[in-house]
RODO-2510 file (C-alpha; in nm, 4 decimals, decimal comma):
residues 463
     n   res          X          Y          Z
     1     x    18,2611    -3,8951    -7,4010
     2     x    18,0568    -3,9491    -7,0855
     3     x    17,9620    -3,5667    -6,9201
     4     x    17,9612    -3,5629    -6,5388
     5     x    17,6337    -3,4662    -6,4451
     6     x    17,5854    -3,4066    -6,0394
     7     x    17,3469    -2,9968    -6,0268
     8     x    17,6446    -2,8264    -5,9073
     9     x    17,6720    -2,5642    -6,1366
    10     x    17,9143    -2,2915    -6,0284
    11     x    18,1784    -2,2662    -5,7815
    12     x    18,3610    -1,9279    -5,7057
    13     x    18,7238    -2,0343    -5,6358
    14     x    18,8823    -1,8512    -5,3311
    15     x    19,1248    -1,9532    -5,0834
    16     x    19,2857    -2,1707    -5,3401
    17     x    18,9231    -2,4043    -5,3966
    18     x    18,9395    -2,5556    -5,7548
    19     x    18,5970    -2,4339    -5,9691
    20     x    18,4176    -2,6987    -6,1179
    21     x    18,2362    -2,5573    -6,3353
    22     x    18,4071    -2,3681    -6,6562
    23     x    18,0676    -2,1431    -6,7547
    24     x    18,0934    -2,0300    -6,4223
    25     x    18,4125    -1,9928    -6,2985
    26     x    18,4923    -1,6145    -6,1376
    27     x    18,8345    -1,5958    -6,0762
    28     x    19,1131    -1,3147    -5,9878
    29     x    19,4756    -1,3176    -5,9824
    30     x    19,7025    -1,5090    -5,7644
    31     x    19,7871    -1,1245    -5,5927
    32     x    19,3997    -1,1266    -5,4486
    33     x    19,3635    -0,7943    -5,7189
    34     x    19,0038    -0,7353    -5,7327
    35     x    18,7962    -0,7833    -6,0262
    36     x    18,5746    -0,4673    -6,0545
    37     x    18,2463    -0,6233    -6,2331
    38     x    18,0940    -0,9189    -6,2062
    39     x    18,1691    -1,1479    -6,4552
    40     x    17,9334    -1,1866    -6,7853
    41     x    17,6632    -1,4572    -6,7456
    42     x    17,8653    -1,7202    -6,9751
    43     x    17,7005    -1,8775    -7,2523
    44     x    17,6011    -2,2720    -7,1433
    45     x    17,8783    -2,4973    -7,2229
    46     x    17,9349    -2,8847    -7,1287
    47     x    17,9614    -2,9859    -6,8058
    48     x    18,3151    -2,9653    -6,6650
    49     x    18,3917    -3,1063    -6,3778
    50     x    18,8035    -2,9169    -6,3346
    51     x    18,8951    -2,5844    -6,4910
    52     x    19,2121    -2,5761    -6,5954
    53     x    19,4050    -2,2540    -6,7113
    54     x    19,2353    -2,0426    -6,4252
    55     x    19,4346    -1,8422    -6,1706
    56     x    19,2503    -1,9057    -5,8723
    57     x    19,2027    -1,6410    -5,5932
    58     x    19,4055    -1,7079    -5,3004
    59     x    19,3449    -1,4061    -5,0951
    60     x    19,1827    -1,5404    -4,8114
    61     x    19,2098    -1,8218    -4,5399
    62     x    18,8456    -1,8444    -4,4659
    63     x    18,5544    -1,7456    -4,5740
    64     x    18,4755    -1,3454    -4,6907
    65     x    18,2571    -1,1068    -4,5780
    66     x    17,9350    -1,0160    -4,7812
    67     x    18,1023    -0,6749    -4,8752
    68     x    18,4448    -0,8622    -4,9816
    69     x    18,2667    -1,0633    -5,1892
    70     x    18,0844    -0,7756    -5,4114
    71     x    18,3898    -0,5964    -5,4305
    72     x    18,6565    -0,9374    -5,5240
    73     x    18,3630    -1,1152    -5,7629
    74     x    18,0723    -0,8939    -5,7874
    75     x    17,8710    -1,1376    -5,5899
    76     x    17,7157    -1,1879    -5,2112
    77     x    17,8105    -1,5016    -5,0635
    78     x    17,6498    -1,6808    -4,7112
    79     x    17,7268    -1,8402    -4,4445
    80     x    17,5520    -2,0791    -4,2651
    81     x    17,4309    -1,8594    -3,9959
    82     x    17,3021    -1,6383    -4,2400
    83     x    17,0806    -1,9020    -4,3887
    84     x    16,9613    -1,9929    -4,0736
    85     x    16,8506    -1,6383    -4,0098
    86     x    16,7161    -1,6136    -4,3475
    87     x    16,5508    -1,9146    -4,3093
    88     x    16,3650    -1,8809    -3,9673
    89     x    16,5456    -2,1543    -3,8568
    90     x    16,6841    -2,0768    -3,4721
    91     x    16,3669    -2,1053    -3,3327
    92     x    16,3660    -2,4450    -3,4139
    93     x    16,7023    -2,5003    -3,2785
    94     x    16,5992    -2,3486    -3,0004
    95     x    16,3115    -2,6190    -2,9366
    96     x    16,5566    -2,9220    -2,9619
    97     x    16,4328    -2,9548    -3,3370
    98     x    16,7979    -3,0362    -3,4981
    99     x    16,7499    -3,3598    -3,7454
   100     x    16,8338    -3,5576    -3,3832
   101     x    16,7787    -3,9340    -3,4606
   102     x    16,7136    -3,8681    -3,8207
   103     x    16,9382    -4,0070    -4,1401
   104     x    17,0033    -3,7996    -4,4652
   105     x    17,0969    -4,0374    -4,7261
   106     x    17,2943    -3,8742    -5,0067
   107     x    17,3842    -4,0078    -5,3419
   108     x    17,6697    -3,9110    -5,5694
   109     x    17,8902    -4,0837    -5,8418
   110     x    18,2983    -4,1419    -5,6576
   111     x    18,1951    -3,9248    -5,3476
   112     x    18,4879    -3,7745    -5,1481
   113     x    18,8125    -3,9126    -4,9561
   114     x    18,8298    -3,6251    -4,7090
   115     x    18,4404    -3,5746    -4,6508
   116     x    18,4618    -3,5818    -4,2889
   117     x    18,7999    -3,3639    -4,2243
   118     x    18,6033    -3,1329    -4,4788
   119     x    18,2573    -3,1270    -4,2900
   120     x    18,4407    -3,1182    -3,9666
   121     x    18,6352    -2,7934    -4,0708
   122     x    18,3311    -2,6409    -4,1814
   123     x    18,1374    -2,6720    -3,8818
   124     x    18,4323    -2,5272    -3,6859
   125     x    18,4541    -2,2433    -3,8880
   126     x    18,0741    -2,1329    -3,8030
   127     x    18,0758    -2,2724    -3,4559
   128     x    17,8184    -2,5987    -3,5277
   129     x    17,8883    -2,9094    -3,3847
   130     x    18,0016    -3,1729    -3,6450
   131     x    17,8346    -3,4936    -3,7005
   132     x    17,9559    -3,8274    -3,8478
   133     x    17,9572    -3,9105    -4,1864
   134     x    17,8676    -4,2753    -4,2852
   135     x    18,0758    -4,3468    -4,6161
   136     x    17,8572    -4,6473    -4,8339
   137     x    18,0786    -4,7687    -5,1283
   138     x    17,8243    -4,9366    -5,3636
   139     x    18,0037    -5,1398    -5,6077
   140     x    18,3930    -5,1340    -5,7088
   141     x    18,4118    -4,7469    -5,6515
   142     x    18,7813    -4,6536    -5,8412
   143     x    19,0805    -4,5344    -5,6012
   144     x    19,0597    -4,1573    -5,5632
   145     x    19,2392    -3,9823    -5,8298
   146     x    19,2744    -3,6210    -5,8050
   147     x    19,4186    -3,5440    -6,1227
   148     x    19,0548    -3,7423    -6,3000
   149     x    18,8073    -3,4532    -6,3430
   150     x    18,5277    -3,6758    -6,3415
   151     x    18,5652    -3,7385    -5,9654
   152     x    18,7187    -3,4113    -5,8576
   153     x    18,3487    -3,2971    -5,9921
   154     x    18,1802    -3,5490    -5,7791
   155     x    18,3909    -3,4830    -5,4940
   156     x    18,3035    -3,1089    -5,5151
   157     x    17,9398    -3,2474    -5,5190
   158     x    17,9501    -3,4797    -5,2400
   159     x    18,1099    -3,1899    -5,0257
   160     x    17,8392    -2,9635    -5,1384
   161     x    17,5512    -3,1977    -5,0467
   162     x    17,7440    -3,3284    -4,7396
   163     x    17,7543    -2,9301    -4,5844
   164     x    17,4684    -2,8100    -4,6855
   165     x    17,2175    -3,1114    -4,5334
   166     x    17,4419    -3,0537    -4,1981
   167     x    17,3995    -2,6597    -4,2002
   168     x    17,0210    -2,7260    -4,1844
   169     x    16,9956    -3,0241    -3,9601
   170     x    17,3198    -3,0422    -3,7726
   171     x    17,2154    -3,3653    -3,5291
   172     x    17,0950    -3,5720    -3,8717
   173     x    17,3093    -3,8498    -3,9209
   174     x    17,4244    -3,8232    -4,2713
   175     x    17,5201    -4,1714    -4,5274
   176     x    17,7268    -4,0647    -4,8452
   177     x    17,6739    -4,3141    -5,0790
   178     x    17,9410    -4,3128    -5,3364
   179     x    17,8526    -4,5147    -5,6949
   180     x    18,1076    -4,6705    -5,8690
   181     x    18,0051    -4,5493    -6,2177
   182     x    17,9490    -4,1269    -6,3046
   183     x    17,5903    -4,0518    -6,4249
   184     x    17,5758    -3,8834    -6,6938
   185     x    17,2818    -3,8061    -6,9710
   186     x    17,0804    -4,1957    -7,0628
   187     x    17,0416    -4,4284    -6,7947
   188     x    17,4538    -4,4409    -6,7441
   189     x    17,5154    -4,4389    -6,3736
   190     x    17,1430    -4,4377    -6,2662
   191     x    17,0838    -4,8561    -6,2307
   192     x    17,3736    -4,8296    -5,9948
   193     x    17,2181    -4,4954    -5,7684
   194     x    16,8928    -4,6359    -5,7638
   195     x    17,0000    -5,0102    -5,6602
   196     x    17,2142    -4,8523    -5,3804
   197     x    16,9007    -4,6485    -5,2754
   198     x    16,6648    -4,9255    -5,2866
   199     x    16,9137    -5,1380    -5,0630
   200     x    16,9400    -4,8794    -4,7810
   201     x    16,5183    -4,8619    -4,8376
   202     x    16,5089    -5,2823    -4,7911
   203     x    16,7326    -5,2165    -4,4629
   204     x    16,5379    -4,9846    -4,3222
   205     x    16,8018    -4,6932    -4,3448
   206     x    16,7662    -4,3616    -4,4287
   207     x    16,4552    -4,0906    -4,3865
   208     x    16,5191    -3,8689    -4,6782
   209     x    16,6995    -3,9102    -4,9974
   210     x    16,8752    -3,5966    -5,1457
   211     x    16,9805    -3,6258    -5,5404
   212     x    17,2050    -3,3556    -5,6535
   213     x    17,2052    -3,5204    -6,0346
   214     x    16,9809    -3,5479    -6,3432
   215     x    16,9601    -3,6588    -6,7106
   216     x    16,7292    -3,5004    -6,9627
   217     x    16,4422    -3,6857    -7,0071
   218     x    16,5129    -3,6822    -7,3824
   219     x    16,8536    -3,8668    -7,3481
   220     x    16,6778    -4,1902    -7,2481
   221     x    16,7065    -4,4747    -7,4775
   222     x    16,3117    -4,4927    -7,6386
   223     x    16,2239    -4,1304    -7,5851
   224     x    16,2029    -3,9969    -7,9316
   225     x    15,9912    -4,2755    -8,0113
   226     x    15,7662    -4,2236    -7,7484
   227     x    15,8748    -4,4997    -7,5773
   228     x    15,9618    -4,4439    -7,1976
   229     x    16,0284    -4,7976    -7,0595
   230     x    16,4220    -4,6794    -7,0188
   231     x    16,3189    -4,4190    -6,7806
   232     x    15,9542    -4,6742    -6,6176
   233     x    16,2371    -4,9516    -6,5579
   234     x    16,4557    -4,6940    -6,3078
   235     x    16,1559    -4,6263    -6,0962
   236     x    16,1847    -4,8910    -5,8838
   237     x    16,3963    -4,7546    -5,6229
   238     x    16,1410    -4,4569    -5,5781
   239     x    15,8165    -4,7457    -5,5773
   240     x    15,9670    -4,8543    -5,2505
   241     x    16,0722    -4,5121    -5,1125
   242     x    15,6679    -4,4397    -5,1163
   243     x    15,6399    -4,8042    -4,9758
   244     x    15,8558    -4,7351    -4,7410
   245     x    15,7658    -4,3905    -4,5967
   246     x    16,1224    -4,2595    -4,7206
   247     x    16,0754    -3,9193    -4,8613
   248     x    16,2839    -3,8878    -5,1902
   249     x    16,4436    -3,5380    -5,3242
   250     x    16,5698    -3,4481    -5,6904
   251     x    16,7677    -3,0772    -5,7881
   252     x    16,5566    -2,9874    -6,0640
   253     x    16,8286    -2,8594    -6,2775
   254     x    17,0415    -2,5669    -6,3675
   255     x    16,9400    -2,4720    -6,7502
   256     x    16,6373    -2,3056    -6,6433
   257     x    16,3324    -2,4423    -6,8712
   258     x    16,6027    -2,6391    -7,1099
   259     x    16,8879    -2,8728    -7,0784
   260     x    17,1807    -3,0902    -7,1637
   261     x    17,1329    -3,2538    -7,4826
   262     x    17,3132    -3,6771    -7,5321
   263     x    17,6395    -3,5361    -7,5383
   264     x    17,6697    -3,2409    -7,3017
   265     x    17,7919    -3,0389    -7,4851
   266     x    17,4694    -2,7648    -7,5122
   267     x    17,1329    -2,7002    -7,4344
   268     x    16,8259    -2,8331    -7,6304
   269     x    16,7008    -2,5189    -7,7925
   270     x    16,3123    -2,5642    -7,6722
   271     x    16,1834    -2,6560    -7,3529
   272     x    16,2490    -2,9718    -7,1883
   273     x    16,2782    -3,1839    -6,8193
   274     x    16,5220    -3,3736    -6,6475
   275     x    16,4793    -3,7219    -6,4225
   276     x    16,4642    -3,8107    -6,1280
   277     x    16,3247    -3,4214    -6,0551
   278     x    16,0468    -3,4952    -6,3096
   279     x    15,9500    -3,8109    -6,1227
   280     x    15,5794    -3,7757    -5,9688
   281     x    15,7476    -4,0134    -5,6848
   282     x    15,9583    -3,7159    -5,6329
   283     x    15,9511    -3,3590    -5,4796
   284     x    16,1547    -3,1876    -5,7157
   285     x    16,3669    -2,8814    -5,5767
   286     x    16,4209    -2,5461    -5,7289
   287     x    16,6603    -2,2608    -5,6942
   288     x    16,5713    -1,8880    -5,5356
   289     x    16,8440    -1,6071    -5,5209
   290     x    16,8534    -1,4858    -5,1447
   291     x    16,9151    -1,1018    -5,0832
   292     x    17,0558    -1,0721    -4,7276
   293     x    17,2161    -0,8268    -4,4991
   294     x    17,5174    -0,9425    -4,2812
   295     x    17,2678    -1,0754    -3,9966
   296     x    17,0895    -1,2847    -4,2756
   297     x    16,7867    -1,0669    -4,2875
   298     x    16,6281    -1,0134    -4,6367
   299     x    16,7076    -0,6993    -4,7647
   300     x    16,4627    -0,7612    -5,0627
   301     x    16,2224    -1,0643    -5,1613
   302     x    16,3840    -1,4140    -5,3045
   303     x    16,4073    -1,4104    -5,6409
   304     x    16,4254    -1,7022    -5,9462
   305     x    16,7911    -1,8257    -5,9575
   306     x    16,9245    -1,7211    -6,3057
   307     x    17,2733    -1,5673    -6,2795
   308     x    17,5379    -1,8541    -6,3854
   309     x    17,2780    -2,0967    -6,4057
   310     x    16,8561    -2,0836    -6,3927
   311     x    16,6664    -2,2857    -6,1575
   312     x    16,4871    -2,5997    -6,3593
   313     x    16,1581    -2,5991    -6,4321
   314     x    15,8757    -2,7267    -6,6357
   315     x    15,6578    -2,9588    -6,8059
   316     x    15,7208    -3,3555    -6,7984
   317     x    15,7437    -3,4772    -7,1670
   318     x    15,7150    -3,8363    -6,9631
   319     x    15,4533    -3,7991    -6,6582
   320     x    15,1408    -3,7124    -6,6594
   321     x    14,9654    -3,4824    -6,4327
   322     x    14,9688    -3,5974    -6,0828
   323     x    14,6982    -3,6037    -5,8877
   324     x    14,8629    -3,3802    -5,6409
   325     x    14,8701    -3,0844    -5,8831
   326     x    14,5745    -3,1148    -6,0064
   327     x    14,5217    -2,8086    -5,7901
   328     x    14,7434    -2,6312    -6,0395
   329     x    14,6412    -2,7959    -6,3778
   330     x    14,5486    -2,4737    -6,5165
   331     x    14,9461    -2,4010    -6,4990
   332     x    15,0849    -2,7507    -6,5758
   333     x    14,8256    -2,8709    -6,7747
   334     x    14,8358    -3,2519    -6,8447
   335     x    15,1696    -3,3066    -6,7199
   336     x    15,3781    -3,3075    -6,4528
   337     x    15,5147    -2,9602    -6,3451
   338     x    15,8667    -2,9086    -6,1704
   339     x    15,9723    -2,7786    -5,9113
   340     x    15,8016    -2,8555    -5,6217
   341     x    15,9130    -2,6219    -5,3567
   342     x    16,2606    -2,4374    -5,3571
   343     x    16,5731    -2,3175    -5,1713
   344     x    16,8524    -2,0963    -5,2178
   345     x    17,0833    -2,1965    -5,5558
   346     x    17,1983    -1,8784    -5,7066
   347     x    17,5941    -1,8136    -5,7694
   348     x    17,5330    -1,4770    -5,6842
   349     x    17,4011    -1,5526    -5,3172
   350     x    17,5530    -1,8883    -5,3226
   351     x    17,7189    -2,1137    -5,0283
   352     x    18,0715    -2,1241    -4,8458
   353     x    18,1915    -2,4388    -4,8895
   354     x    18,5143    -2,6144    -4,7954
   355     x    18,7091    -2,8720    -4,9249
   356     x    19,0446    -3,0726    -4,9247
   357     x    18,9646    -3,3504    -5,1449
   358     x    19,2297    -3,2058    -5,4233
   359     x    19,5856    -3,1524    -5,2272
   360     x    19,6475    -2,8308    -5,4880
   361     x    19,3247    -2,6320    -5,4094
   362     x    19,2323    -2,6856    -5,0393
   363     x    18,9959    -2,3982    -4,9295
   364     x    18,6915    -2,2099    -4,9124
   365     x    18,4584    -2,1646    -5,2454
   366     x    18,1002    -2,0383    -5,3200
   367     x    17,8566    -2,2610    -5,5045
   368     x    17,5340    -2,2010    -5,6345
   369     x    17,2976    -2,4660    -5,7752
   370     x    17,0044    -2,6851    -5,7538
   371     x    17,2759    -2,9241    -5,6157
   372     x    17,2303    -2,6699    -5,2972
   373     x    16,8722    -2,6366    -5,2707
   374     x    16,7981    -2,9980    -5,2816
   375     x    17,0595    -3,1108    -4,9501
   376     x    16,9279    -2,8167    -4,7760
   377     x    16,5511    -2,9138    -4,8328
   378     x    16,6747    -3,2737    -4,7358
   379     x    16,7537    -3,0892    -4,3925
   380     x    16,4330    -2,9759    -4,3474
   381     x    16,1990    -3,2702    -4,4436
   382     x    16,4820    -3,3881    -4,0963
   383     x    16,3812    -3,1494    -3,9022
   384     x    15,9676    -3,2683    -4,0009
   385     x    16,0778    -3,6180    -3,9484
   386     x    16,2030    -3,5413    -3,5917
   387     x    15,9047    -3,3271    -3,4768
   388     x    15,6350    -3,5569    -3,5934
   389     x    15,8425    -3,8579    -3,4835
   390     x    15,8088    -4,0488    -3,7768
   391     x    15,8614    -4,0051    -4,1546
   392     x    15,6470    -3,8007    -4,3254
   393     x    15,7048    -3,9777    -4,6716
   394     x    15,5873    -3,8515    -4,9572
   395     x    15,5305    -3,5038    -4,8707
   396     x    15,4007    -3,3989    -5,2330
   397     x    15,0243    -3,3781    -5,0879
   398     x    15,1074    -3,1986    -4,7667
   399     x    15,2998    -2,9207    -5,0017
   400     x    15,0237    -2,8503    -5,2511
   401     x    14,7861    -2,8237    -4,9324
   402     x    14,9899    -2,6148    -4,7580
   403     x    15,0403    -2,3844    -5,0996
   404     x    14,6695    -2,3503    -5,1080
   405     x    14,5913    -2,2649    -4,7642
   406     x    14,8902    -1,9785    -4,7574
   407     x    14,7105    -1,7181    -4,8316
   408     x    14,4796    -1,6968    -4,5745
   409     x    14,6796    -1,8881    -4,3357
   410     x    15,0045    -1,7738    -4,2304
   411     x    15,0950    -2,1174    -4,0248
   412     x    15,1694    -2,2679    -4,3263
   413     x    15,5091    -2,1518    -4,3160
   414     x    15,4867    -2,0938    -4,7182
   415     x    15,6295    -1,7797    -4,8668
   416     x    15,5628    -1,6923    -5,2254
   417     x    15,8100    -1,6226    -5,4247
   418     x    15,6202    -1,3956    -5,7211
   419     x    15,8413    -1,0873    -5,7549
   420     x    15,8087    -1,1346    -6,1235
   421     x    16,2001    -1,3104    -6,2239
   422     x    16,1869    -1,6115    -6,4590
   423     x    16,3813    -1,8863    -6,5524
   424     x    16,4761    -1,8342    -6,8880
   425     x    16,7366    -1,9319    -7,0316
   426     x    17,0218    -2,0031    -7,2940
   427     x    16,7585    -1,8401    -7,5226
   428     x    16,5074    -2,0638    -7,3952
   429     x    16,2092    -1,9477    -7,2600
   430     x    16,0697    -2,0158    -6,9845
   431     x    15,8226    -1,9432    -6,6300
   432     x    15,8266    -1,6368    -6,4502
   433     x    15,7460    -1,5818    -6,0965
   434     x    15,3936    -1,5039    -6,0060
   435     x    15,1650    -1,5487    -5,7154
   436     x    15,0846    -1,9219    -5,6763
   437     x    15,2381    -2,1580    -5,7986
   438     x    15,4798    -2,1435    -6,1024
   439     x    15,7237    -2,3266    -6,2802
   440     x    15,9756    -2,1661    -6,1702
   441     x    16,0153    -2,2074    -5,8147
   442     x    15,7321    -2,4539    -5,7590
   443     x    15,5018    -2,2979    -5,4765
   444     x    15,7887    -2,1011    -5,3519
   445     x    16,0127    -2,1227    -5,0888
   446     x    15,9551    -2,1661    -4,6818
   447     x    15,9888    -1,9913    -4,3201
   448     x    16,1044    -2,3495    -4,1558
   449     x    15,9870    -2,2141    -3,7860
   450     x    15,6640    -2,2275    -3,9422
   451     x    15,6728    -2,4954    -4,2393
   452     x    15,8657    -2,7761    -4,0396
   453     x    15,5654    -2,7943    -3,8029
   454     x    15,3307    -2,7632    -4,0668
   455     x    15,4605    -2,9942    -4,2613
   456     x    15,4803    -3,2588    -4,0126
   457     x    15,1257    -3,1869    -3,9311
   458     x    14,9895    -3,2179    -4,2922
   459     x    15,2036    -3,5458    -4,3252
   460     x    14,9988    -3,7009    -4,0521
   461     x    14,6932    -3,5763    -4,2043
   462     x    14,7827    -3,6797    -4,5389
   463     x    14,8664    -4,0571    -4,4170
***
């Protein structure tokens, strides 16, 4: 049976928002009663997409305080605003640096029928001006069905991507692309994502390319025999991305240093990778846990994600090492080495999010997820795009430069993330946090007041 496979991999249901994600789902009565502890990190199950046989909270309207949070689910949740905070990012704003003239392409199986009602009641809700979303149907996408799982899960997805690109680079026009056919593990759905990507390449459209969805490298048809054609023959899409200037994103996963074996329905027990994030052609994201205050001010250094979910990372069984890292060879040795960079993914500091796309949950939720960290990243590589007034591509270079010259440059906008958390996971182990670069979080995370300028500046250097 075919697993739904988009990052996303908790939502906290409040407000009447459906969970998508059954290891993950924190719920409380229909009264609002508080649960006292946070729930138990869940052992990894299958992807799936609808929980069923959950009372969902129903306590609030709109979206809870910090405090409310800890004290309903055990957990802090953001807002917007408090990203931007955390993230340097008014300054920025304040400069006329918003994603302005700037396209965020986004790619998920189904997509959503009430995207733009959705993103338009989330920017009201935290006083941002919405923007218009540009619905792509590639292929015979299925009528919406809210009682199929499959696409309640990708409509959770596409509302997750869809908010969290716009919370970073509110003027960026965004394009949902919605596939006909649900990726799962193998090369099902991917032909169909990556032909829809190369034709908005061919066409000229789109700056970045955020992927919120993976499929363990081991799945692929070949791969056991060493033979990685399946995977070689998918490429093409990301060939003309670099062609084309387009810079190309990938979540790097949710199992930490392992995960979904052919059928979805565990882990692998030893260490492996997921495509597209393991792609040299692309900058795969990570996930951080963010500790803020109410005015989105740290109130400790990020951390690895690894609550209801670990942030991906690890050694290509596919790629070799890029030339990019070899910089960090000494940690990824021959291969390639995910993530890249990363943002904020844990369920325990995740997202609000709201959503209307299933008439008997409409609401506000919290998500967590490398299926965050990418769409937010997407919003940044925007903001670069606007500021250097052109692409900046293939930013793989310009990171790894940047990573190097942090320490004794504080311009680079690049902030470490080495408080000594790991990614381990589903009793697989895996990379802990250190100074430099790890796998991890990649080369850490980023103050955008600083990075976005920097980046745009290495981009023209690097081209």
């Amino acid at each position: 049976m075919p697993r739904v496979r988009p990052r996303q991999r908790a939502v906290v249901a409040a407000a009447g928002a459906t969970a998508l994600t059954a290891a993950a789902l924190i719920s409380a009565p229909l009264s609002g009663a508080a649960t006292a502890a946070p729930a138990a990190k869940a052992p990894v199950a299958r992807v799936v997409p609808a929980v069923e046989g959950h009372q969902l909270v129903r306590a609030a309207d709109g979206p809870l305080s910090i405090e409310q949070c800890q004290t309903k689910w055990g957990i802090n949740c953001y807002t917007p605003t408090q990203y931007r905070q955390a993230y340097n990012l008014n300054p920025l704003y304040r400069a006329g640096i918003t994603g302005k003239g700037r396209t965020i392409v986004i790619v998920d199986s189904f997509g959503s029928p009430t995207i733009q009602h959705d993103l338009d009641v989330y920017s009201a809700q935290f006083g941002i001006k919405s923007a218009p979303v540009q619905v792509v149907k590639w292929g015979n996408v299925p009528p919406w069905d809210a009682t199929n799982p499959d696409m309640t899960g990708w409509a959770g997805e596409s509302t997750l991507d869809v908010e969290m690109a716009h919370a970073v680079a509110p003027d960026a026009k965004i394009i949902l692309v919605e596939t006909a056919v649900a990726e799962t593990e193998g090369v099902v759905g991917l032909p169909e994502m990556m032909d829809a990507e190369k034709s908005l390449i061919d066409r000229g459209i789109g700056d970045v390319i955020s992927q919120s969805f993976g499929a363990t490298e081991n799945t692929f048809p070949g791969f056991e025999q060493g033979n990685f054609s399946s995977i070689e023959k998918l490429r093409y899409a990301f060939k003309d991305a670099a062609r084309h200037g387009v810079t190309v994103l990938g979540s790097s996963g949710d199992s930490g240093a392992t995960d979904y074996i052919a059928d979805g329905s565990a882990n692998y027990p030893y260490q492996v990778n997921s495509w597209p994030s393991s792609d040299p052609l692309v900058t795969s994201i990570g996930g951080t846990q963010l500790h803020l205050n109410d005015a989105g001010n740290r109130s400790a250094p990020d951390s690895v994600y690894n609550d209801y979910g670990a942030s991906g990372g690890g050694q290509s069984h596919v790629f070799g090492r890029p030339a990019y890292q070899n910089g960090v060879k000494g940690i990824v040795g021959n291969h390639r080495g995910t993530p890249d960079i990363s943002m904020a993914a844990a369920v325990d500091g995740g997202a609000w999010v709201y959503s209307s796309y299933d008439p008997t949950s409409v609401g506000w939720g919290v998500n967590g997820g490398t299926s965050e960290s990418s769409p937010l990243f997407a919003g940044i590589v925007a903001l670069a795009d606007q500021l250097a007034g052109h692409r900046v591509g293939d930013i793989h270079s310009a990171l790894y430069a940047l990573s190097q010259q942090a320490p004794h440059n504080p311009f680079t906008g690049v902030v470490d993330v080495a408080d000594g958390t790991n990614n381990t996971y589903d009793g697989v182990t895996g990379y802990t946090a250190v100074k430099g670069y790890d796998m991890a979080t990649g080369i850490g995370t980023l103050d955008a007041a600083r990075f976005v300028p920097a980046l745009a500046l290495q981009s023209w250097l690097h081209h």
